[in-house]
C-alpha positions as CSV (number, residue, x, y, z in Angstrom):
1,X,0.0,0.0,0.0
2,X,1.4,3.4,-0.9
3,X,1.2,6.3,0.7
4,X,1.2,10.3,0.1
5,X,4.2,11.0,1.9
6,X,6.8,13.4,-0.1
7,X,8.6,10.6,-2.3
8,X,12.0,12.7,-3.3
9,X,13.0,13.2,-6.4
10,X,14.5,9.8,-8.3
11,X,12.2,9.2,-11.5
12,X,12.8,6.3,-14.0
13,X,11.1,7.3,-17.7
14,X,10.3,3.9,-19.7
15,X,10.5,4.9,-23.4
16,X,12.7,8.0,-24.7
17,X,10.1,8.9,-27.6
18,X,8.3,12.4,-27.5
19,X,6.5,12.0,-24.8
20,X,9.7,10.4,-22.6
21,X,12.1,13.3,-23.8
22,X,9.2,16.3,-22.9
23,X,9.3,14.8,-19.5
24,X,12.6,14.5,-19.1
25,X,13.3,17.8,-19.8
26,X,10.7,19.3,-17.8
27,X,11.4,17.6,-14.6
28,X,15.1,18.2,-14.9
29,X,14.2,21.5,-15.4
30,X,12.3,21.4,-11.4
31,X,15.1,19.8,-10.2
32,X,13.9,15.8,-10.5
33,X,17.4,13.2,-11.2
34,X,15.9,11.7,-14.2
35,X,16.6,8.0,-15.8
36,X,15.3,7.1,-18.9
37,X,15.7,3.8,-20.5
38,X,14.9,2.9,-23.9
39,X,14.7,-0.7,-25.3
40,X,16.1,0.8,-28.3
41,X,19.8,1.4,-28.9
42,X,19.5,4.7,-29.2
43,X,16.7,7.7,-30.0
44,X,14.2,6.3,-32.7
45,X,14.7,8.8,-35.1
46,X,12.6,7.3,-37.8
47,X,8.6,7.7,-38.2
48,X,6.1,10.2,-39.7
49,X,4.9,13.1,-40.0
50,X,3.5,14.5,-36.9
51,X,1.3,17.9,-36.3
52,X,2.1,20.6,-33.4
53,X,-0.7,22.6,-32.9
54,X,-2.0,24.9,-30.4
55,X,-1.4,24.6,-26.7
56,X,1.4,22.1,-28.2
57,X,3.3,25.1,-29.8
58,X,3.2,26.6,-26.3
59,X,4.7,24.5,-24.6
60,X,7.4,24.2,-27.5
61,X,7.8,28.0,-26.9
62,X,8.2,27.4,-23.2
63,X,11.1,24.7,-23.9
64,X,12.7,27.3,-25.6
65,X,12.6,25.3,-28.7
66,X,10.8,27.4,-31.0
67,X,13.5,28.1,-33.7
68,X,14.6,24.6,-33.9
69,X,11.1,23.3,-34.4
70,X,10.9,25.9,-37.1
71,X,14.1,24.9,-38.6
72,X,12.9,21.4,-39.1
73,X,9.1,21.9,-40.8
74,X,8.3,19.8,-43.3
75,X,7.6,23.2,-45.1
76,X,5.5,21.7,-47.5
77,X,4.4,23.5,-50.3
78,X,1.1,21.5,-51.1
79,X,0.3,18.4,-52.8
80,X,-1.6,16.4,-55.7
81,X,-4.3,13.9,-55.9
82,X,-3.4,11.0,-58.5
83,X,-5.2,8.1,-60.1
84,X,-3.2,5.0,-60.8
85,X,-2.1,6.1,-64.2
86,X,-0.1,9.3,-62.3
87,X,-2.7,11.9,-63.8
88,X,-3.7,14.9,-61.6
89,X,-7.1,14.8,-60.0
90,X,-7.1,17.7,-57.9
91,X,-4.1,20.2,-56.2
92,X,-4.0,20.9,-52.6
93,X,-2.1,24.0,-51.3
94,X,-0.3,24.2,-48.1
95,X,-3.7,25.2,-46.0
96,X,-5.9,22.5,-47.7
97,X,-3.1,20.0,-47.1
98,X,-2.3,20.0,-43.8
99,X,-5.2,22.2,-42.2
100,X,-2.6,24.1,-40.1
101,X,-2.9,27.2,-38.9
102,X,0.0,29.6,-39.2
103,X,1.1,29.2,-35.9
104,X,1.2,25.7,-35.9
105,X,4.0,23.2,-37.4
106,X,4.2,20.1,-39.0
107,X,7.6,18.2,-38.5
108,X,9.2,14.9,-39.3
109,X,9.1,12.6,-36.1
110,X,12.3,11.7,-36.0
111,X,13.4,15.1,-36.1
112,X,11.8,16.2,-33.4
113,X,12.6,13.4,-31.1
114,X,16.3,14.6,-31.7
115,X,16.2,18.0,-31.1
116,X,14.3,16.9,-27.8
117,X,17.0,14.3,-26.8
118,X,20.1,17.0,-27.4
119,X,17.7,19.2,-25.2
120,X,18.5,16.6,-22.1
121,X,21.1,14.0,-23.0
122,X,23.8,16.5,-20.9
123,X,22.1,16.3,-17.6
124,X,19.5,13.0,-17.7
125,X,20.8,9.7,-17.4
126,X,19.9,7.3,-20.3
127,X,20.0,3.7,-20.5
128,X,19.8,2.4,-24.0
129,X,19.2,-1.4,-25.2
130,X,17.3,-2.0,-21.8
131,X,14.1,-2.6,-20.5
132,X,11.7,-3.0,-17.8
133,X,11.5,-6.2,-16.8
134,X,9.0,-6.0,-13.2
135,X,8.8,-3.5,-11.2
136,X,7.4,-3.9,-7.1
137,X,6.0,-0.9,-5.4
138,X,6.1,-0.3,-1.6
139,X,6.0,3.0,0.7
140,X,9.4,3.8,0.2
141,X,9.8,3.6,-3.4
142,X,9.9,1.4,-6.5
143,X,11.9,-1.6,-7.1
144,X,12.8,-1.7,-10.9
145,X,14.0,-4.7,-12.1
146,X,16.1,-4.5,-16.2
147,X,16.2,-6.9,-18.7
148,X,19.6,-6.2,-18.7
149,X,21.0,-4.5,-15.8
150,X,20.8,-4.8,-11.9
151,X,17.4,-3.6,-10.1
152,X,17.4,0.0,-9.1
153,X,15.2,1.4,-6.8
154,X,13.0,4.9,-7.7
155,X,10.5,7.2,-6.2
156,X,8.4,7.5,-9.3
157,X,8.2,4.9,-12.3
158,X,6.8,7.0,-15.8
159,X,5.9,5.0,-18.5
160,X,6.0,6.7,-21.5
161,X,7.1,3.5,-23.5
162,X,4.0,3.8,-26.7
163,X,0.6,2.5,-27.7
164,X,2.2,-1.3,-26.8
165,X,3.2,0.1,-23.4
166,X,5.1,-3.1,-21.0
167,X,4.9,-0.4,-18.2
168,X,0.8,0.0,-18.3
169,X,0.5,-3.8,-18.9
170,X,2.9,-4.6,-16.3
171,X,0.7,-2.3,-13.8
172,X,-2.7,-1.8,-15.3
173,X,-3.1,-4.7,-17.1
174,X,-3.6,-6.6,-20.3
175,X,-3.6,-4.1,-23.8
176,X,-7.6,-5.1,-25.3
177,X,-9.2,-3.8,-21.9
178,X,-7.7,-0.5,-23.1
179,X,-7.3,-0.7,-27.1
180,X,-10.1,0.5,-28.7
181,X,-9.3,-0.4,-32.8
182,X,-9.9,2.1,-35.7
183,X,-10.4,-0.7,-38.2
184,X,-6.8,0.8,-40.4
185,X,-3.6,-0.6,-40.7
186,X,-0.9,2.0,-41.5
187,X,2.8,1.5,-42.6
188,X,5.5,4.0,-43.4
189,X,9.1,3.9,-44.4
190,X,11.5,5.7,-46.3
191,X,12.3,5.2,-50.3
192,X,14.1,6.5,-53.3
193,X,13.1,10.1,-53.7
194,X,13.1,8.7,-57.5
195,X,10.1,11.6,-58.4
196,X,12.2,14.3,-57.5
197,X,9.4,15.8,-55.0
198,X,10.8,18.9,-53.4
199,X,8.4,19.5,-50.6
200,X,5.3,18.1,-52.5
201,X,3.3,15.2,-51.8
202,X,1.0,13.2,-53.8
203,X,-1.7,11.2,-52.9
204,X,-3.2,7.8,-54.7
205,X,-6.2,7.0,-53.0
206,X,-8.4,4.0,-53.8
207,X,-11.8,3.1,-52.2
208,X,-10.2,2.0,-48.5
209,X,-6.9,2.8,-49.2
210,X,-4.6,5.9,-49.9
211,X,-0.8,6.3,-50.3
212,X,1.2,8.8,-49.9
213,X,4.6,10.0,-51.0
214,X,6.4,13.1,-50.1
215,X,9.6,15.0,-49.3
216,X,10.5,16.4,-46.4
217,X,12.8,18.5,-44.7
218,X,16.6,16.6,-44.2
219,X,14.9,13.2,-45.3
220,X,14.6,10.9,-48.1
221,X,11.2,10.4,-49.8
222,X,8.5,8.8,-47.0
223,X,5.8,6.1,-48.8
224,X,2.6,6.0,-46.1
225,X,0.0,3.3,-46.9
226,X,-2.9,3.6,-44.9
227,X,-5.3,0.6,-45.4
228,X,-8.3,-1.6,-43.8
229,X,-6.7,-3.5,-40.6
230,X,-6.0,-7.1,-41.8
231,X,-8.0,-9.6,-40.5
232,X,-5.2,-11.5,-38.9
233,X,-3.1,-9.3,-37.0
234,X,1.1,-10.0,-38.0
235,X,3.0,-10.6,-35.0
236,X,4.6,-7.3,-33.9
237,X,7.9,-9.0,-33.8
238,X,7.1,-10.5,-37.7
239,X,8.6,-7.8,-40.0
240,X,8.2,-10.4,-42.9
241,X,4.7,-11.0,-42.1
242,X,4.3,-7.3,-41.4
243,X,5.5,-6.4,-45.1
244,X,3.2,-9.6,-46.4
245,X,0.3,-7.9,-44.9
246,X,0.6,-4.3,-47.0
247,X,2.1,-6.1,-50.4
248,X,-1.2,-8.0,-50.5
249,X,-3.3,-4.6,-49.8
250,X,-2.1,-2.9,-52.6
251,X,-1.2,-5.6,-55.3
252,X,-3.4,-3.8,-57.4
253,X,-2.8,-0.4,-56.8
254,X,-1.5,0.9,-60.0
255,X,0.6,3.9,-60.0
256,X,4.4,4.1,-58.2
257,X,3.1,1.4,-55.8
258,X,4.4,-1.7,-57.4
259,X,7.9,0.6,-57.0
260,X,7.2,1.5,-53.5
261,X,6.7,-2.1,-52.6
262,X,9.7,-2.8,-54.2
263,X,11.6,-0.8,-52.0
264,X,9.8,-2.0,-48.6
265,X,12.7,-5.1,-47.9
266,X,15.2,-2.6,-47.9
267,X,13.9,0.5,-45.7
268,X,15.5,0.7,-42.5
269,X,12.7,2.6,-40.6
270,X,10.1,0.6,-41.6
271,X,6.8,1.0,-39.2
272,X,3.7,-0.9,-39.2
273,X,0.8,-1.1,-36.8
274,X,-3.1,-2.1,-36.6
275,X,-3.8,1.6,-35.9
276,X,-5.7,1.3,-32.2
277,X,-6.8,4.3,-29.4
278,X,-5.9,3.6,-25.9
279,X,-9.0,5.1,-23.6
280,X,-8.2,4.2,-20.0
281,X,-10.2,5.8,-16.9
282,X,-6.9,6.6,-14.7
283,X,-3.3,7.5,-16.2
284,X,-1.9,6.3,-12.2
285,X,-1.4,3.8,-9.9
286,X,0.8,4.1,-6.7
287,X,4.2,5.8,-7.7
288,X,3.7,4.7,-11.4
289,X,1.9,6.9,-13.8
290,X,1.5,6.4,-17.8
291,X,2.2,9.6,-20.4
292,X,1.5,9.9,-23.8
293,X,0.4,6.8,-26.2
294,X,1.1,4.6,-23.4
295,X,-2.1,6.5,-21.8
296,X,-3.8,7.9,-24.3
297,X,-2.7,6.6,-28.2
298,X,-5.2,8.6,-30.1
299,X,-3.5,6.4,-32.8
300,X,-0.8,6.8,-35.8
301,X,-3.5,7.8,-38.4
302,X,-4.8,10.8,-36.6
303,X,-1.5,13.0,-36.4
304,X,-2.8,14.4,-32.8
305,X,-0.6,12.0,-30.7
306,X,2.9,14.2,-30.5
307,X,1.2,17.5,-29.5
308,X,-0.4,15.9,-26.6
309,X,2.8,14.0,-25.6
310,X,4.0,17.8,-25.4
311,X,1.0,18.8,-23.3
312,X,0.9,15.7,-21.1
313,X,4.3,15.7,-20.4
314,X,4.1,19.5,-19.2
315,X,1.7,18.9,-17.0
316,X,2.5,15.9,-15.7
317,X,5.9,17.1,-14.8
318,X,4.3,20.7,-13.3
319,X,2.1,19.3,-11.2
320,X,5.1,17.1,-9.7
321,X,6.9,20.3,-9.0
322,X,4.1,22.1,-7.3
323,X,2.7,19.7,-5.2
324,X,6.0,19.2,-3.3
325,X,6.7,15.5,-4.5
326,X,3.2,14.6,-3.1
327,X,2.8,12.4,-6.0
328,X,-0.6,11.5,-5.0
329,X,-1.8,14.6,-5.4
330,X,0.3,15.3,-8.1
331,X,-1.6,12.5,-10.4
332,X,-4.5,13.7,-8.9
333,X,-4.2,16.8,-10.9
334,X,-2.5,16.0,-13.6
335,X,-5.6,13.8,-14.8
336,X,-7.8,16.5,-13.4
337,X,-6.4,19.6,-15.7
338,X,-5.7,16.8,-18.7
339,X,-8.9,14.8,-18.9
340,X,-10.7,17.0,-21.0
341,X,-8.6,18.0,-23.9
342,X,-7.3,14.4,-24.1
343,X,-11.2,13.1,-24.5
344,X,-11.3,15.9,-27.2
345,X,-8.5,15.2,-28.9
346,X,-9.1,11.0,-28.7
347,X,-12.7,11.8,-30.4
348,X,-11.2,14.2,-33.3
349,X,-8.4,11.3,-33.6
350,X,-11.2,8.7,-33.6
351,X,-13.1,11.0,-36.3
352,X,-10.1,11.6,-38.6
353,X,-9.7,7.9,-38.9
354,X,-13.2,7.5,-40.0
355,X,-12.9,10.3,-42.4
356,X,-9.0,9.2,-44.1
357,X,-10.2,6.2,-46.6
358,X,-13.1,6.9,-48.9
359,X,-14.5,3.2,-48.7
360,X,-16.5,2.9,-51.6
361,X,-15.9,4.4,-55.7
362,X,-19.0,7.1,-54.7
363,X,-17.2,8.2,-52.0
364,X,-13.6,8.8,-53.3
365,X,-15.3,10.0,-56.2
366,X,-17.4,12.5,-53.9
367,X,-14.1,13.1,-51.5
368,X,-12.0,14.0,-54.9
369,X,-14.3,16.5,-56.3
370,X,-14.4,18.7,-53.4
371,X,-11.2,18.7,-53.2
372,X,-11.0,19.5,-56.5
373,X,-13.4,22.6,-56.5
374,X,-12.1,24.0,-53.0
375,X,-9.5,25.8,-54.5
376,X,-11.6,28.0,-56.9
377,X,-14.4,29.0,-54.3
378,X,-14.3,33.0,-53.9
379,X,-15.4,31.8,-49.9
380,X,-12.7,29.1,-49.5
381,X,-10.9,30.6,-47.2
382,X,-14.0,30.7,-44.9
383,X,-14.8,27.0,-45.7
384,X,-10.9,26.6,-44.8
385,X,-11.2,28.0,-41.4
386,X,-14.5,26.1,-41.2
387,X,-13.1,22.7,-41.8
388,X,-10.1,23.2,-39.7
389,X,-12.3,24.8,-37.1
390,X,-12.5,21.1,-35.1
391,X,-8.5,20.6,-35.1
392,X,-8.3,24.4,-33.4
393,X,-10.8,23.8,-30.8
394,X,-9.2,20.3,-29.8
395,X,-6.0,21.3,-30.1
396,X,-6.5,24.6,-28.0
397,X,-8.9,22.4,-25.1
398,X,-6.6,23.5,-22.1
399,X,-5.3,26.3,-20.9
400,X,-1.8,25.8,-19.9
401,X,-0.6,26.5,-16.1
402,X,2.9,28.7,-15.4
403,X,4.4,26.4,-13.4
């Protein structure tokens, strides 16, 4: 049984992605000696694009990060819609494309999970090619044991280790009491920039599945496939099966795809995963608490879950600082002041998963022309600010402490 009593200041981070690395550098930043280890044998600096929006932005302003977050936008320039034969369907300009306002940014993950690991690596301790492998709570602290080192002992455990989270499971329990599926699949990896896209990205979409190609910012060209969720899961650990799985989705694709495909085997960032939210009533138990996808995965498809890593890890860190290392009431709070803008975001996340695939001919059809006509509206930028309206609001759900 754990008690309130003022823990000290000895936190272990499971998982150095976005949400880890925010964490890190905020509770460094109130004084916290901060491990993170990471399964990995170094930063994962591969991934896709990812949206900072909002109260997101803020807190990268707070970090101090702001020009380097600039420095490594995607800048994209806008996009086109093609059928399997390469011809234009429609053009999308930077607003359409991305439904960003000015303020916000769109950035390569990779890149950002960089920029926040040279943030802390000089003053938090990380352990690399490690894991946890059980953990025992008790009033004094938390027993860690590692896959690959001795047990250590810590006043707070964070796991901030993804969607697939061995901290929550190890704690919480099982991942399908928690996993609520969107019904897509989505792979991404990198590939010959063979097109010569400068900052463009085209789109083949066919009824239930879309791909994507583009160039971004100090990267090769990225492929995306976004397709329905096969109806046998691969392994996680199955690469093979993995690539099996989204050769068979598009066999027929037309286009570049064949090409892409082609250039799956070799990729060395490839990413797969049965696109899933994780809902969960409680983000704590004891000294342990959960951050980011580990708590609340909106999923890969919506592009929501690194702005509210950001946010989650600010407050989550903030109210550790203020509440004098009462981590009870601490995790109290921090669900308290979260709950809400991660509910909104998780349904806009759910929603923009329904909304990606056009699942019938009618539909893409239906999706393509209004894409299509958008652009020469004399009110578009009114029906711009209308459509984005949702992505604002759920971005923008919190108003941000000064801790």
């Amino acid at each position: 049984m754990t008690t309130g009593r003022p823990p000290g200041k000895t936190v272990l981070i499971s998982g150095a992605g976005i949400a880890g690395l925010a964490l890190a550098f905020w509770l460094r930043r109130y004084g916290f000696r901060v491990t993170v280890v990471e399964q990995c044998a170094g930063p994962r600096t591969g991934g896709y694009k990812v949206d900072i929006r909002g109260a997101a932005m803020e807190v990268i302003a707070r970090m101090g990060l702001l020009a380097d977050v600039r420095w490594i936008s995607t800048a994209m320039r806008g996009g086109d819609w093609v059928d399997r034969t390469g011809k234009r369907l429609a053009t999308l300009g930077p607003g359409l494309l991305g439904l960003r306002t000015a303020a916000d940014e769109e950035v390569q993950r990779g890149d950002l999970v960089s920029i926040l690991f040279e943030a802390t690596r000089a003053d938090v301790e990380y352990v690399f090619a490690d894991s946890i492998a059980g953990l025992d709570q008790s009033d004094t602290g938390v027993r860690v044991r590692f896959e690959n080192s001795g047990p250590r002992v810590f006043d707070l455990v964070i796991g901030a280790d993804g969607t697939h989270s061995a901290t929550r499971r190890a704690v919480f329990g099982p991942e399908p009491q928690f996993a609520r599926p969107t019904g897509l699949a989505v792979c991404v990896f990198s590939v010959p920039n063979e097109l010569g896209l400068d900052h463009w990205e085209l789109v083949h979409p066919t009824p239930g599945h879309v791909v994507q190609l583009y160039s971004a910012r100090h990267s090769p060209a990225k492929a995306q496939f976004i397709f329905p969720a096969p109806e046998v899961t691969p392994d996680r650990n199955d690469v093979a099966a993995q690539r099996r799985a989204v050769a068979e989705a598009f066999q027929d694709a037309g286009w570049e795809v064949p090409r892409l495909l082609d250039a799956m085997p070799e990729a060395r960032d490839f990413f797969f995963e049965v696109a899933s939210q994780i809902r969960m009533d409680r983000w704590h138990s004891g000294r342990v608490a959960l951050v980011g996808d580990a708590a609340w995965s909106p999923s890969p498809s919506s592009g929501q879950g690194a702005g509210m890593a950001l946010v989650g890890a600010y407050v989550l860190a903030g109210e550790l600082a203020v509440a004098g290392n009462d981590y009870l009431v601490a995790y109290a709070r921090y669900d308290s002041k979260l709950r809400d803008y991660i509910t909104a975001n998780l349904d806009l996340g759910r929603k923009i998963a329904n909304d990606m695939v056009a699942a019938t001919p009618g539909a893409l059809r239906m999706h393509v022309e209004a894409i299509r006509v958008m652009r020469y509206l004399p009110w578009k930028g009114r029906a711009l600010r209308s459509i984005r309206k949702p992505l604002v609001d759920a971005a923008n759900a919190i108003r941000l402490e000064d801790y």
